[in-house]
KOLVEX-208297 format. One record per residue (C-alpha): x, y, z. Coordinates in steps of 0.2 Angstrom, whole numbers. Example, Ala and Ser with C-alpha at 12.3 -4.5 7.8 and 13.67 -1.06 7.14 Angstrom:
u; v; w
62; -22; 39
68; -5; 36
% end
This chain:
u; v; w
-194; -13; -190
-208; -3; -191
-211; 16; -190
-217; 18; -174
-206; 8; -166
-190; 19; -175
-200; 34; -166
-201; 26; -150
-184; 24; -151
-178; 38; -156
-187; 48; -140
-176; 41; -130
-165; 55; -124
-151; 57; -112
-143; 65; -96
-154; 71; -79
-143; 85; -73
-145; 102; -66
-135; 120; -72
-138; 134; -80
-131; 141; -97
-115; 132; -104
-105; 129; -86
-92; 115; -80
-101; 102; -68
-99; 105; -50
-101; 90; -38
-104; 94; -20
-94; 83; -8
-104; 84; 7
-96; 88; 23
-100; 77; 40
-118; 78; 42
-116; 76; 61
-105; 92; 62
-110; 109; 54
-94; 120; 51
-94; 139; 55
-82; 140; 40
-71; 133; 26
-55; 142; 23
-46; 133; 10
-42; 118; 1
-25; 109; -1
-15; 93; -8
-1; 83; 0
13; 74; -9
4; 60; -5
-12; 64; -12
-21; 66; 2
-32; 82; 4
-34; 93; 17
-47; 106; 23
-43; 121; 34
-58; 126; 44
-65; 136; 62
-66; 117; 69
-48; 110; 63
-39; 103; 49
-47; 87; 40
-43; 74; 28
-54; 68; 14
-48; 52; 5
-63; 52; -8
-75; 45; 5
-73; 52; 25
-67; 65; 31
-56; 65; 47
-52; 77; 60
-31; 77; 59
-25; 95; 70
-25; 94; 88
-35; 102; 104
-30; 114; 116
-35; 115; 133
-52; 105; 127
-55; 117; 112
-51; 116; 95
-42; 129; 87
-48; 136; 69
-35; 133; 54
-35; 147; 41
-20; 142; 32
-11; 123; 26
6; 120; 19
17; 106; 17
34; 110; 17
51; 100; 8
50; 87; 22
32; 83; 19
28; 89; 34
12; 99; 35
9; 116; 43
-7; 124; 52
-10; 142; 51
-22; 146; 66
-35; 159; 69
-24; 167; 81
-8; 165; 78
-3; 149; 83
9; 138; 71
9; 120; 73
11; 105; 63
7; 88; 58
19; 74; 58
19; 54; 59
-1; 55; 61
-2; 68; 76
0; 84; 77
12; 95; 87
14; 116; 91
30; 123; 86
42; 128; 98
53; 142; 93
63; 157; 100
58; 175; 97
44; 185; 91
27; 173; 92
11; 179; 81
-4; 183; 88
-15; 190; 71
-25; 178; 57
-12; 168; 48
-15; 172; 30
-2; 162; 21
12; 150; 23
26; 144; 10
45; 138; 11
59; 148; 1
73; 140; -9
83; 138; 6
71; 128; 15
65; 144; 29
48; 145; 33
37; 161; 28
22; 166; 37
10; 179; 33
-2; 187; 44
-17; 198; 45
-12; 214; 57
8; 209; 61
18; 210; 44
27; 193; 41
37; 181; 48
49; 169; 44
56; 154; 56
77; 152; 53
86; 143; 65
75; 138; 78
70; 156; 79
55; 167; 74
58; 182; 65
47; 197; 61
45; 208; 44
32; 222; 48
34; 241; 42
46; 246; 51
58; 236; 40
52; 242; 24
36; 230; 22
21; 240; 14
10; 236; 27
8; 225; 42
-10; 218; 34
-4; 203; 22
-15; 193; 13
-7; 181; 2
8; 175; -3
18; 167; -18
38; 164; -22
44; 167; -40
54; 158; -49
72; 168; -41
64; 162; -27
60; 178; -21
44; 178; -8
29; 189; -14
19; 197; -1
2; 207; -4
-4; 219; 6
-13; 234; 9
-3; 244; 0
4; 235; -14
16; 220; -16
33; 219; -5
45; 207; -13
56; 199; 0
72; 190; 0
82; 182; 13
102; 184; 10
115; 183; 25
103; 184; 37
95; 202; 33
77; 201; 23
79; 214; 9
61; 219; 2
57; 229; -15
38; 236; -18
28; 236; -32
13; 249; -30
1; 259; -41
15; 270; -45
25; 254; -52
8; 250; -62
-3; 238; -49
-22; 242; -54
-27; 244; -35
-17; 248; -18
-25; 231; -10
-19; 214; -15
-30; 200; -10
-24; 189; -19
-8; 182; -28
-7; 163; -41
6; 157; -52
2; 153; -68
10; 141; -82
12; 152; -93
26; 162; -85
15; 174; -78
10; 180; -60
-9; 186; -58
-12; 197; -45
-31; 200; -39
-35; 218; -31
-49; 223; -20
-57; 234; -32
-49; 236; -50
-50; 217; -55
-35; 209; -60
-15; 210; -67
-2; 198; -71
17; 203; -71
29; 191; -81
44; 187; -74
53; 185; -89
50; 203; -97
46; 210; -80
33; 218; -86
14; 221; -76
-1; 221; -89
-17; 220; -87
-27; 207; -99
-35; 213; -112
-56; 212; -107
-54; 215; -89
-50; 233; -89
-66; 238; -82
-68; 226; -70
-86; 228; -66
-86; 210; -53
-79; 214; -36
-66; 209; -25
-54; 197; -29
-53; 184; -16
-42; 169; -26
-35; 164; -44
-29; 149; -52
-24; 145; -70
-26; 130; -80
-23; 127; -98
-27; 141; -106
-38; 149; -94
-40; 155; -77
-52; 154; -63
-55; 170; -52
-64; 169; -36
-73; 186; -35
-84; 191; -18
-98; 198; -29
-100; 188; -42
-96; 171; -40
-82; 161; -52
-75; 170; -67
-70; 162; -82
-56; 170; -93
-50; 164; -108
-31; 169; -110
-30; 164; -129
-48; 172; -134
-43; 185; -123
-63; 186; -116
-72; 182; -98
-90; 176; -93
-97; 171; -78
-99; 153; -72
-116; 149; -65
-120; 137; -51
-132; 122; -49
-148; 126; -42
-147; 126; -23
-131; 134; -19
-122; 149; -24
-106; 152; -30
-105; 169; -26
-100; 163; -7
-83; 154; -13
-67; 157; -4
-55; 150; -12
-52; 137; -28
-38; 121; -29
-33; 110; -40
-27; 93; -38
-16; 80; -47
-30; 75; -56
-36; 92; -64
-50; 91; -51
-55; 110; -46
-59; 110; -28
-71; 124; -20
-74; 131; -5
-86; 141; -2
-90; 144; 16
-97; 129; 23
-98; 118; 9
-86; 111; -2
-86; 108; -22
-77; 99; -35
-78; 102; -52
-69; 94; -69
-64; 111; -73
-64; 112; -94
-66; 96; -96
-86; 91; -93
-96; 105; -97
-116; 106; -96
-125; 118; -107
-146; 121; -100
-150; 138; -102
-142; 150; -116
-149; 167; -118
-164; 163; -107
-168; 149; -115
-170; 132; -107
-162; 118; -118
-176; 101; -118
-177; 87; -129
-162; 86; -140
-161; 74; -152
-150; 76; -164
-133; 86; -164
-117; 91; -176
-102; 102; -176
-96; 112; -189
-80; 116; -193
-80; 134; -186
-85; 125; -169
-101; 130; -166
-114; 115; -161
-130; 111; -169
-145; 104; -160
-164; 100; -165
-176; 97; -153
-197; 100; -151
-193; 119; -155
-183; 118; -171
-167; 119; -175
-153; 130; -166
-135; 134; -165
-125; 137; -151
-110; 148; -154
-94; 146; -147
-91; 163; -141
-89; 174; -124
-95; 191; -119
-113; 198; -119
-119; 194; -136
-131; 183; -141
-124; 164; -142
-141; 155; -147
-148; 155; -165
-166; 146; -169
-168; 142; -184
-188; 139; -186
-195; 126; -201
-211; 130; -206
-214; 115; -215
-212; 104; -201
-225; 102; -188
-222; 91; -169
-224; 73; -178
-211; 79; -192
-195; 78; -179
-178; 84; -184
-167; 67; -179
-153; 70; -187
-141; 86; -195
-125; 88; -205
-115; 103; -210
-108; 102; -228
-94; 108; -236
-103; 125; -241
-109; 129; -225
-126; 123; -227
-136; 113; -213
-144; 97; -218
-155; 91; -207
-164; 73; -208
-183; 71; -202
-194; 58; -197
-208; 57; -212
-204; 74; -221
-190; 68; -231
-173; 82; -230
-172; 102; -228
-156; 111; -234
-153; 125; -219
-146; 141; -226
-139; 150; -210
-134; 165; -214
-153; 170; -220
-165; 158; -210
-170; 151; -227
-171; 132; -234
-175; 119; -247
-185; 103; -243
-181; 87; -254
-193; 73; -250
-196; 55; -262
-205; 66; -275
-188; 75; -279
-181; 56; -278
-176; 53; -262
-178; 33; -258
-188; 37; -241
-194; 51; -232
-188; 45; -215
-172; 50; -215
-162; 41; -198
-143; 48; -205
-133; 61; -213
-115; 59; -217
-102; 61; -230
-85; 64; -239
-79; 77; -250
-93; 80; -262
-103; 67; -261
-119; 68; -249
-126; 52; -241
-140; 47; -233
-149; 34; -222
-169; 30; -221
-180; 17; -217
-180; 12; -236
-165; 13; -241
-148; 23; -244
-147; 39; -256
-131; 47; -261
-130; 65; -271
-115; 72; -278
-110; 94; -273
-108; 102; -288
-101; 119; -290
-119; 124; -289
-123; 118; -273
-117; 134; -267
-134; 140; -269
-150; 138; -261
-159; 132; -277
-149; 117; -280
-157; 101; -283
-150; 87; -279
-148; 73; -290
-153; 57; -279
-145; 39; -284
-154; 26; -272
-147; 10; -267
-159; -4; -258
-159; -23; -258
-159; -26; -276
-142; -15; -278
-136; -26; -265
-139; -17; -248
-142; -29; -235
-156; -21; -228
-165; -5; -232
-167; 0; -212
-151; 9; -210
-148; 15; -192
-130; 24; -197
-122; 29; -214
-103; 32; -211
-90; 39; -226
-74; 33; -219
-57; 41; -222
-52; 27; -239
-69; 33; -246
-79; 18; -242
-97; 22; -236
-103; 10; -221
-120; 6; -217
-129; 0; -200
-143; -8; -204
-157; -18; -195
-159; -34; -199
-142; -40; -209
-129; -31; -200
-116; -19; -208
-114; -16; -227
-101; -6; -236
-101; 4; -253
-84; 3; -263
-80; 6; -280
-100; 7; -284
-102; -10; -276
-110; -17; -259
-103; -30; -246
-111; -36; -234
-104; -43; -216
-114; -53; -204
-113; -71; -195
-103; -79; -209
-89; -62; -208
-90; -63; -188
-105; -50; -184
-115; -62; -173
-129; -48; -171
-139; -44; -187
-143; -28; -180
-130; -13; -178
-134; 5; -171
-117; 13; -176
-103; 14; -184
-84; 24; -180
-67; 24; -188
-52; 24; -176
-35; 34; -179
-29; 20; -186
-41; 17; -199
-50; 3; -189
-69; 0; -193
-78; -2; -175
-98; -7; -176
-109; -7; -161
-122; -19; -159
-139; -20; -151
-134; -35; -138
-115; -42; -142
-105; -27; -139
-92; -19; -150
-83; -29; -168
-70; -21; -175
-64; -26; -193
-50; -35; -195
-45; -40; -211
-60; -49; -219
-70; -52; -203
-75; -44; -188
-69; -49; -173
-78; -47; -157
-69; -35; -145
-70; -41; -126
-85; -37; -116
-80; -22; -105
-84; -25; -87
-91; -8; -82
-103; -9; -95
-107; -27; -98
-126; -25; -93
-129; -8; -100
-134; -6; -120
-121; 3; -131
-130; 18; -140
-118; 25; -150
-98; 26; -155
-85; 38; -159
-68; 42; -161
-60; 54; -151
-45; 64; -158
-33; 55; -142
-36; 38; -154
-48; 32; -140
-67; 26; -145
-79; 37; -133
-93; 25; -129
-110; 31; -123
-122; 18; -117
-139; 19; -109
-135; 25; -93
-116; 33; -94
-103; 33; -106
-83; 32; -106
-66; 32; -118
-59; 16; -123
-43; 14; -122
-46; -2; -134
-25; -7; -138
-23; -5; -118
-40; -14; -115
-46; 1; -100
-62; 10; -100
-64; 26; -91
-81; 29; -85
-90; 44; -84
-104; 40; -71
-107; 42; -52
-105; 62; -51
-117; 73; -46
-124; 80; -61
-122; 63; -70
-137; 55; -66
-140; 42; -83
-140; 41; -101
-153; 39; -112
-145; 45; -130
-153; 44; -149
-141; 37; -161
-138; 54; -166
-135; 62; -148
-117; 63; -152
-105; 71; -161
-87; 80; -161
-82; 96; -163
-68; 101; -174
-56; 106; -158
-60; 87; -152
-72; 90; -141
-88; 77; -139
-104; 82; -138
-121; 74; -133
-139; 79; -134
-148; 78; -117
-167; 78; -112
-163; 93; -102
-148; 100; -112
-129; 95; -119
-114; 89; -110
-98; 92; -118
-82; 82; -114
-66; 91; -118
-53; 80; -129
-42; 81; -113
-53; 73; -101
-44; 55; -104
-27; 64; -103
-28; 73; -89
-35; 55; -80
-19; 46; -72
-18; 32; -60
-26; 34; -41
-10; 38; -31
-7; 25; -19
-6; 27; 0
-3; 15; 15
-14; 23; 30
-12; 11; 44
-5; -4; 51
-13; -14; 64
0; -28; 73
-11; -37; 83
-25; -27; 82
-17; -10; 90
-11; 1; 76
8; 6; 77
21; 21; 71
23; 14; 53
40; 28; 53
48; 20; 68
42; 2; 72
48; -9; 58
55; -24; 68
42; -35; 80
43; -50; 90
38; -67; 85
23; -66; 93
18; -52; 85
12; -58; 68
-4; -54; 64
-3; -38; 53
-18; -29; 47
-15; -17; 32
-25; -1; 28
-23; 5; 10
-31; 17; -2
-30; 24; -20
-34; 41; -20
-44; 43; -34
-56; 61; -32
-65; 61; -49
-73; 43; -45
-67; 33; -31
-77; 20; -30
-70; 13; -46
-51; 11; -38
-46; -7; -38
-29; -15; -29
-17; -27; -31
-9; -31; -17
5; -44; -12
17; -47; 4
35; -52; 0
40; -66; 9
22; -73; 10
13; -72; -6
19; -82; -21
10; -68; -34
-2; -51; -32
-20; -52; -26
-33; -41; -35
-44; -34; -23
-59; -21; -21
-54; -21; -3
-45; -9; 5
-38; -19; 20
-29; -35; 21
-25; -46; 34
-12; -59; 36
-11; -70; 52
3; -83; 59
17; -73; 49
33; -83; 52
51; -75; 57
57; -67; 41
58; -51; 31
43; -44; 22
37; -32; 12
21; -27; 11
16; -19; -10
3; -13; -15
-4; -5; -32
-20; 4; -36
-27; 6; -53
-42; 10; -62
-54; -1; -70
-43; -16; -68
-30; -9; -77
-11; -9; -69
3; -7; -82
5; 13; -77
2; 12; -58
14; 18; -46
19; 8; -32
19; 12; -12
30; -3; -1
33; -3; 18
45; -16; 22
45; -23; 41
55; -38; 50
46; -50; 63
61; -56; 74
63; -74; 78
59; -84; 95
74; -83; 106
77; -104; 104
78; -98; 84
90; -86; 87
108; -89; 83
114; -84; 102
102; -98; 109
112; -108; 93
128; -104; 99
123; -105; 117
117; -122; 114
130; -128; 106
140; -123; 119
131; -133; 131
133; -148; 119
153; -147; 117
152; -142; 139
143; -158; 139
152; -167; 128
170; -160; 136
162; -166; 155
157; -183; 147
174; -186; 140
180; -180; 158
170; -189; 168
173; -205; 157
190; -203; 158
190; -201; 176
179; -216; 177
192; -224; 164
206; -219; 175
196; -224; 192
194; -239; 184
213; -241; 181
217; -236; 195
205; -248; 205
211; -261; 194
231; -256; 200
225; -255; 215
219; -272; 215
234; -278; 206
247; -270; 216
235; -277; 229
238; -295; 222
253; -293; 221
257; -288; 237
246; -301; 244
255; -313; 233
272; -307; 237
268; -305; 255
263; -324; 255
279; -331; 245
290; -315; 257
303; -326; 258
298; -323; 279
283; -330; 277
286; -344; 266
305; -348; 279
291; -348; 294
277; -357; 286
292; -371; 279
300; -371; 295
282; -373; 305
278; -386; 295
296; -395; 297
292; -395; 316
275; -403; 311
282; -415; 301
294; -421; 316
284; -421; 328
265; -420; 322
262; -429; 306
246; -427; 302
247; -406; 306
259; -404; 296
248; -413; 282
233; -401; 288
245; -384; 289
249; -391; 268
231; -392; 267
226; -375; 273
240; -368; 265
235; -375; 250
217; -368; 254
223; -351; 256
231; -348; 241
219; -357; 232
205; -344; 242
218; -328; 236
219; -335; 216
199; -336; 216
194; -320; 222
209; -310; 213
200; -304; 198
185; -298; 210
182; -281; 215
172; -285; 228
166; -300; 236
154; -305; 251
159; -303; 271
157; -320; 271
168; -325; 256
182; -314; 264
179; -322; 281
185; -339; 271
200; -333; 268
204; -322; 283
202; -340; 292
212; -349; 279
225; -335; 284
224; -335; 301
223; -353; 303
241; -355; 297
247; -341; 307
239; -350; 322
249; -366; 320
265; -354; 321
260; -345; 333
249; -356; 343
240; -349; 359
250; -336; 357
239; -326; 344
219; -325; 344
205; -319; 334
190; -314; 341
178; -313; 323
159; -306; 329
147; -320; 327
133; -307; 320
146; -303; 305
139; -320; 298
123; -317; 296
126; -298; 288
125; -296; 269
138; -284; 264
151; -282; 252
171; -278; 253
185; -277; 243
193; -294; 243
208; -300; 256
206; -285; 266
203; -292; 280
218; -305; 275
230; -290; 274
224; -281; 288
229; -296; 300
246; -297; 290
250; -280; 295
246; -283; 313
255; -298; 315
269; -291; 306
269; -275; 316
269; -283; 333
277; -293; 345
268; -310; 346
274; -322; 362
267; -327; 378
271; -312; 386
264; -302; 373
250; -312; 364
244; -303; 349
223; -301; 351
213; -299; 336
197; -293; 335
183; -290; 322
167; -283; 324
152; -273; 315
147; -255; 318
128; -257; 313
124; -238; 316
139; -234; 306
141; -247; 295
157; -249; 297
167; -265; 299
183; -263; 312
197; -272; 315
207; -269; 331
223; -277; 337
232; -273; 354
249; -264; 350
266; -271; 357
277; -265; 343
291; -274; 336
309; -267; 340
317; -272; 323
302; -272; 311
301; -280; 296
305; -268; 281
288; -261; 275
282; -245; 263
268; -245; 270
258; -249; 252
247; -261; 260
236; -248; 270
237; -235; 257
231; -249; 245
217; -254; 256
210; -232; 257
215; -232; 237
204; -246; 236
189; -238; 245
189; -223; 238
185; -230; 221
171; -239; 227
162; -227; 242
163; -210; 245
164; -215; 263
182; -216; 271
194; -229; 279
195; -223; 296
211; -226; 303
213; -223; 322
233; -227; 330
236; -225; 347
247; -231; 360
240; -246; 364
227; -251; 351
225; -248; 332
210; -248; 323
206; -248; 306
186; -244; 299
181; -248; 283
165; -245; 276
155; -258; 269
147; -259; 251
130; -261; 249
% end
């Protein structure tokens, strides 16, 4: 590589930011562009995560990306919130303008209703004791506190100080503190009575008013006042003191406090955000970017995260607190073009830029912080690109073409060594060593010197021993030398990767030992002893036994070049690249970035643009000034919190506390998710899955999710939002709902049907058994029938009759007796075929009738007649077999039959009825033959298993009648 391509490079600097003086970065979060707010009052958190603004227009929501109006209207107007609190039962109170207490629950929000005294003055504060009673300060009518469905009042004339409350804050008895205009009355509720104790100037307060009131980690209570600065009393020695540095206050009123760490932040009404540091005991004034001013801020928050929130009348801030710090201006000066930068081990950070060389001291207070240290010898093409503290206290500092200068701080004065006092190359890229020895990377090679007990002075010479290729150096451009903790010396070269000096040898690693790139910018060493090299275009090795092993390209950076590596003290690599940087977490494979805030803009670092300090600190050398990252920035960076904001059913969003059980037609769910994540949202990724539908979780940058067509079931929708892809120590949020099933899947339409099923099964078996029985009974009826029919044609009457008719015959008619043997013959032969039948023709039962009745005539003679209709041929009906037969029977057997009392006989048709009669005259017999009478009930028996229709049986004097219905 040539010379003027190592210059170009090395004048590539980093950071675009804008501040003033060594200040934490402040991001604006702008409000609603379409709505300009009279005032912000406060900042607050929810359990949740969720924060909330108290303003003249309302409350509102911010989730990292919109705000939203949450507090309610009344009578059209919106009423001003001065105060938020969310109490034991996460539900969140409003403090109004004037008075007015409402709060917000299951996404609306309501006025409380109460009994008693109601406010009507500025509600200043609002907190919930140890019993769960609500505390309400007010400007102009003392305090209150809500018990009971009931409003109580505190005011003067029950011992408070004053009725003009400011704040308010509850110890750790429990014990509610109130400030006022006239000191601090401490309240306590106990059996219904509030006792109150003051604390004022004459128990030690600096100042009668108290504006403000914060509690602190560190067992301590501060107190702001209106004139005299600030106190803190300690509940654990009950003592008030005043910290050390702010007795003469000289800043104005305090408006608000908070404590973090070591250190606390005090709103002041004059001057803006002061600093104080509790351990160094020593405050300074924070400065603003350009364009605002800090000197409006109202209040100060901070979040889960560590995030400070500021709100400063209309505009809202958030800042990193400690842990990113910018430094551009010190002592009037305006920091440009650094290039190179160190720490030493008393903490103070070296830089070099086109101005020399300068210190920056780690102190507070009014005396000079910035030191320039001038080298004469150097002029604007002679660039300072790297420096090194050593053991004695000297600064080395490496140039670009005038070799090396020895910096004596405590007089100015130095000692240049170039190749004429033996050093291999008067470029000098990297300083770095171990213990005594000294080490040193050019664009020719490496050079080592030992510090002997008379480095101490300026006048030492070092005695230079070089090593190039011929020693066994893999390449003489050396981008980074590197001492590790085993005293090996390691070498990022340009050209043939990394070598490494042990036990006065060199060995090299590149493509055959793993190294794919030949050309390596940096080198680090992790907690564990690790060796980490940074290429130019694969990414980060780390060593691993013999070899280096490629370490996974990280997603967030893939397409930006890495400039530079280093451990931090947490055992995480910090990683700055050409337009951001980040820690590596490389054993739990995450990367947090650190990009996308105001103030951030990009990176553009020199190799040596980075260091760290001996508290852990990391610094980096900007074109327009230093960014320091605090050792706990990672630590203080958990998970986002995840939050379930919505669910749509059907497209119409529903009460997510109260409707948990749908209908089946109701299965198209719509979730609405968030991780709240306020130092950089935008990097939040989910996994989501929905028990009873998903086999697995679904990574997603989304944050909604839609399923359609869900089935009757249980489910339970989970989500989990995490940073960077990375999961293992999210928290998880769950909202469990049932989708009922349609009433024909319901066990009731089960039981209901199968109710229906045995009902249909019991009337089926009924109705066959009926039909079974009406079968048997038919198929008696048609026996008994035969039978009676038989037995009435072998009654011995009838057979005596027809035996001794056909004895007459015989003797006195030959041939009709062989013609009555015929047609009896022909009857019973008529009577055995039709038997079995259930029905049969009119015509076939005609034959028989006259088969019958032609017997009877030859007994009977003139005597007896039967008048058949002729149309009764020529109809085609059915009829249960030797009806007709028996009917005959019974009216020859009923009645007298002679020749003064013929029997007539008549059959006809009803056509309109359908009905076939049979009609005899009535003469009855005076001794009749014995009879039960079966031979009619078998005839209507019969019927009734074959037609609805009835036997119609009409008896009167003189005729009787009997109808029977015809078969189709």
């Amino acid at each position: 590589m040539s010379p003027k391509r190592i210059q170009v490079f090395f004048f590539l600097i980093a950071l675009s930011i804008s501040a003033f003086g060594q200040t934490p970065l402040f991001e604006h979060q702008p409000f609603l562009p379409e709505k300009e707010l009279k005032t912000i009052y406060m900042a607050f958190q929810d359990s949740q995560g969720m924060m909330w603004f108290a303003s003249s227009e309302g409350a509102y929501t911010f989730d990292g990306f919109d705000f939203q109006l949450r507090s309610m209207a009344d009578s059209g107007k919106v009423l001003p919130i001065t105060f938020i609190f969310e109490g034991k039962d996460n539900k969140i109170w409003f403090g109004h303008q004037k008075g007015e207490i409402s709060y917000f629950e299951n996404g609306s929000a309501h006025f409380l209703g109460f009994n008693g005294k109601k406010p009507s003055s500025k509600i200043t504060a609002i907190l919930e004791d140890n019993n769960g009673v609500l505390w309400i300060s007010t400007y102009g009518e003392g305090a209150f506190y809500f018990h009971k469905d009931e409003m109580h009042q505190v005011n003067m004339k029950m011992g408070l100080s004053e009725n003009y409350c400011y704040d308010m804050v509850i110890d750790e008895a429990g014990d509610i503190w109130i400030g006022t205009d006239n000191g601090i009355s401490v309240c306590k509720l106990e059996n219904e009575k509030v006792k109150i104790r003051q604390i004022t100037v004459n128990e030690g307060l600096n100042d009668f008013i108290v504006e403000s009131l914060s509690k602190c980690n560190m067992d301590n209570i501060w107190i702001g006042f209106e004139d005299k600065g600030v106190s803190r009393f300690n509940w654990k020695t009950k003592k008030l003191s005043i910290p050390r540095g702010t007795e003469n206050w000289p800043f104005g009123t305090v408006r608000d406090i908070i404590s973090f760490g070591d250190y606390v932040w005090i709103v002041t009404n004059s001057s803006g955000i002061i600093e104080y540091d509790m351990k160094k005991e020593a405050f300074r004034k924070l400065e603003f970017p350009d364009g605002h001013n800090l000197k409006k801020t109202k209040s100060l928050f901070r979040d889960s995260e560590g995030n400070i929130w500021l709100v400063s009348d209309r505009e809202i801030f958030k800042s990193s607190g400690k842990n990113i710090e910018v430094v551009h201006t010190v002592d009037e000066y305006d920091i440009e073009n650094v290039r190179a930068i160190s720490s030493d081990k008393k903490g103070q950070t070296w830089f070099a830029n086109d101005d020399g060389v300068f210190r920056l001291a780690n102190t507070f207070g009014q005396e000079k912080r910035l030191t320039n240290f001038p080298i004469s010898v150097l002029d604007r093409n002679q660039q300072v690109i790297c420096v090194f503290p050593d053991n004695f206290g000297f600064v080395w500092l490496g140039t670009f073409g005038n070799g090396l200068v020895r910096l004596e701080p405590s007089t100015g004065n130095f000692k240049l060594f170039s190749e004429a006092d033996g050093l291999i190359n008067d470029n000098v890229l990297s300083i770095s060593g171990k213990g005594k020895q000294m080490w040193f990377g050019t664009l020719g090679g490496a050079s080592r010197c030992i510090l002997d007990e008379d480095a101490a002075s300026l006048n030492w010479k070092p005695d230079f021993v070089n090593f190039g290729r011929e020693q066994g150096l893999g390449n003489n451009y050396i981008y980074q030398v590197f001492a590790d903790s085993k005293g090996r010396v390691w070498f990022a070269t340009d050209g043939n990767g990394v070598s490494m000096f042990e036990n006065g040898k060199f060995r090299n690693f590149s493509k055959p030992q793993g190294l794919d790139s030949r050309i390596v910018y940096s080198i680090a060493e992790d907690t564990d002893g690790t060796i980490w090299a940074n290429t130019l275009t694969k990414g980060l090795y780390y060593l691993e036994g013999e070899k280096f092993v490629k370490y996974p390209e990280i997603p967030e950076i893939v397409s930006e070049q890495i400039q530079g590596i280093i451990c931090a003290d947490s055992g995480v690599l910090f990683v700055l690249t050409e337009h951001s940087g980040g820690f590596l977490d490389f054993k739990k494979n995450i990367f947090r970035k650190i990009a996308g805030q105001e103030g951030i803009a990009e990176f553009h670092p020199d190799l040596n643009d980075i260091t760290k300090g001996p508290n852990g600190d990391i610094w980096i050398g900007t074109k327009s000034g230093m960014m320091k990252f605090s050792t706990n920035f990672r630590n203080t960076a958990r998970q986002p919190k995840p939050l379930v904001r919505s669910v749509s059913v059907v497209f119409e969003p529903i009460d997510m506390e109260n409707q948990i059980t749908f209908g089946y037609a109701q299965n198209h769910f719509m979730f609405s998710y968030i991780g709240l994540w306020y130092q950089n949202p935008e990097e939040v990724t989910y996994k989501v899955k929905l028990e009873g539908q998903d086999l697995d979780w679904i990574r997603t940058e989304d944050q909604k999710m839609a399923y359609s067509n869900l089935g009757p079931g249980r489910y339970t929708f989970r989500m989990i939002a995490g940073l960077d892809n990375y999961f293992d120590e999210s928290n998880e949020v769950s909202w469990s709902f049932k989708i009922k099933k349609p009433f024909w899947q319901t066990w009731f339409f089960y039981f209901a049907i199968l109710v229906l099923i045995i009902s249909g099964i019991y009337f089926f078996i009924k109705y066959r058994e009926k039909k079974i029985r009406k079968k048997q009974q038919l198929l008696r009826e048609k026996i008994e029938f035969q039978f009676e029919t038989l037995k009435n044609q072998v009654n011995p009457h009838f057979l005596f009759n027809s035996f001794s008719t056909l004895i007459a015959l015989i003797e006195t008619n030959t041939e009709d007796a062989v013609e009555y043997v015929e047609g009896l013959s022909d009857l019973f032969r008529n009577i055995l075929g039709q038997k079995d039948k259930q029905t049969i023709t009119i015509k076939e039962e005609l034959v028989i009738t006259k088969s019958y009745f032609k017997l009877q005539k030859k007994r009977f003679g003139d005597n007896l007649h039967l008048d058949i209709d002729d149309k009764i041929y020529r109809l085609d009906f059915r009829i249960p077999p030797m009806v007709l037969q028996m009917l005959i029977e019974n009216s020859i057997k009923h009645n007298v039959v002679s020749k003064l009392h013929p029997l007539n006989i008549k059959v006809y048709f009803d056509e309109k009825a359908k009905i076939l009669f049979v009609e005899n005259n009535v003469f009855r017999k005076k001794s009749e033959d014995t009879s039960l009478g079966i031979g009619i009930k078998n005839i209507v028996s019969r019927f009734k298993l074959l037609t609805d229709r009835d036997v119609i049986i009409d008896a009167s004097e003189n005729i009787f009648k009997v109808g029977l219905p015809v078969i189709d």
